[in-house]
Every structure is written in structure tokens, then in C-alpha cells.
N, C-alpha and C positions, 0 to 999 in steps of 0.2 A: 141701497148702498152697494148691493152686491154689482150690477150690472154697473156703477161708476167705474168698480176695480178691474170689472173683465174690459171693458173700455179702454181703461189707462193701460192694461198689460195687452191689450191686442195693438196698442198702438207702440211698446213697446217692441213687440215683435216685429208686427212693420219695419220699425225703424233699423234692426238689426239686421231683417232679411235684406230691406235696401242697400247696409254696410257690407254685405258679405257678397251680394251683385255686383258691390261695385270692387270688393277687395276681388274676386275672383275676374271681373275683368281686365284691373290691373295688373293681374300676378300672367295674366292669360298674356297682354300685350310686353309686359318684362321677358315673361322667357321664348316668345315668337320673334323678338327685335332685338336689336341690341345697342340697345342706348348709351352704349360706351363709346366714347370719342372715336370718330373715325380714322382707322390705321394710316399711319406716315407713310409718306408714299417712296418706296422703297429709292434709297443714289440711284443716279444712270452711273450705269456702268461701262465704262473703255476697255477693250479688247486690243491689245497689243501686242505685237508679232513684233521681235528684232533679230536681226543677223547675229549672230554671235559672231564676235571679233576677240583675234588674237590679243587686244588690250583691255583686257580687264576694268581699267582706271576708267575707260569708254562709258563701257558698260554700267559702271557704277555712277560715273557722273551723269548721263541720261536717266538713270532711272530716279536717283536721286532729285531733278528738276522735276520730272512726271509726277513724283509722288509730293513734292513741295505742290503743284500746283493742282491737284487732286484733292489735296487738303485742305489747301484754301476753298476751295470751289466746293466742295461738297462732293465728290465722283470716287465710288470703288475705281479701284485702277489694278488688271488682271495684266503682267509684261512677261512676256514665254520670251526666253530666248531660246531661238534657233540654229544650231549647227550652218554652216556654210552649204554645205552641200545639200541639206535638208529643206532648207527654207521654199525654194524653187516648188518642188515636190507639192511639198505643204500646202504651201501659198494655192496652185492649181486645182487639189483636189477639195481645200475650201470653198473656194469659189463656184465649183462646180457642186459642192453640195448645198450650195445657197446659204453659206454660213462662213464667210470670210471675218477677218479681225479689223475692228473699225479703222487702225492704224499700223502701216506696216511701216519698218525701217528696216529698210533696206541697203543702207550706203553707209558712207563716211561722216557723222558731223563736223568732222574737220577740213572736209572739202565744201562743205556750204560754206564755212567760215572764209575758205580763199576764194569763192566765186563769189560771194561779198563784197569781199576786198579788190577783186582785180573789178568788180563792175564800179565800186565806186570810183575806183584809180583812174578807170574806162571815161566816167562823165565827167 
């Protein structure tokens, strides 16, 4: 009877050392990996250079669209405005350092609006 019991307890032990092989290779493959959802892949983000203009309402109403349409779409949106005299400057020694801004404005939007108009006038 004796040797039934060391039997049944040796096969117990077995069966524990087989749980703790297999817990400690789990716990081994949990903190080597990480089995947490894979990170959101960060907005693209737009880099914006503008002239700064003496009309304020300009400025506000472009950035105002930028950031409506940023929104929508999913994109950080970065819009530096730039001094007049600065921009030029700026603009050059970005380029030259291989790190220019994805979008520059440069101008008037209200001069697109009348070469708009006079090309439609035009056809």
C-alpha cells in the first residue's frame, strides 16, 4: 500500500512540475513581448510656413480652413507665421538644411481669388 501512495504523490509532483514549466514559460514569453495592442500609428503631421500680413482677419481665416480641414482628415496641423521680411531668410536656410515646411504661403489668397475670376471671365 505504501508504494500505491509514493506512486500517486510522485505523479502528483510530475504534474505540478509540468504546471510551473509551463507557468514560468508563460510569465518568460509575457514580459519578453508585448502582447498589448499594437501602438496607433502616430497623425501625419503638416508643417506650415505663412507670410504674416498686415490683415489679421487673413490670417485667421486661413488658418481657421487649415485647421477645419485637419480635423476632418485626421492631421496635426504646426502654422508658424512669419514676419515679411523674415520669411525669405527662413524659407532658404530651411531648405538648405534639408528640413523645409511641407507648405509655404507665400502670397495673397485674395489674389488667387481674382486670377480665378479673371480666367474664368478669360474663357
Amino acid at each position: 500500500m505504501r508504494w500505491c501512495c509514493i506512486r500517486g504523490l510522485s505523479r502528483v509532483i510530475l504534474a505540478v512540475i509540468i504546471i510551473a514549466i509551463i507557468a514560468i514559460g508563460v510569465g518568460s514569453y509575457l514580459a519578453f513581448t508585448n502582447l498589448t495592442a499594437p501602438p496607433k500609428p502616430e497623425k501625419p503631421k503638416l508643417v506650415i510656413w505663412g507670410r504674416a500680413t498686415f490683415v489679421p482677419p487673413q490670417m485667421y481665416w486661413i488658418e481657421q480652413k487649415v485647421r477645419k480641414w485637419a480635423a476632418e482628415n485626421g492631421v496635426d496641423v504646426e502654422i508658424t507665421w512669419i514676419p515679411v521680411a523674415e520669411i525669405g531668410k527662413k524659407l532658404i536656410a530651411a531648405v538648405e538644411a534639408g528640413s523645409p515646411p511641407d507648405i509655404v504661403i507665400n502670397g495673397h489668397p485674395v489674389m488667387v481669388i481674382q486670377w480665378l475670376y479673371l480666367l474664368r471671365r478669360a474663357s
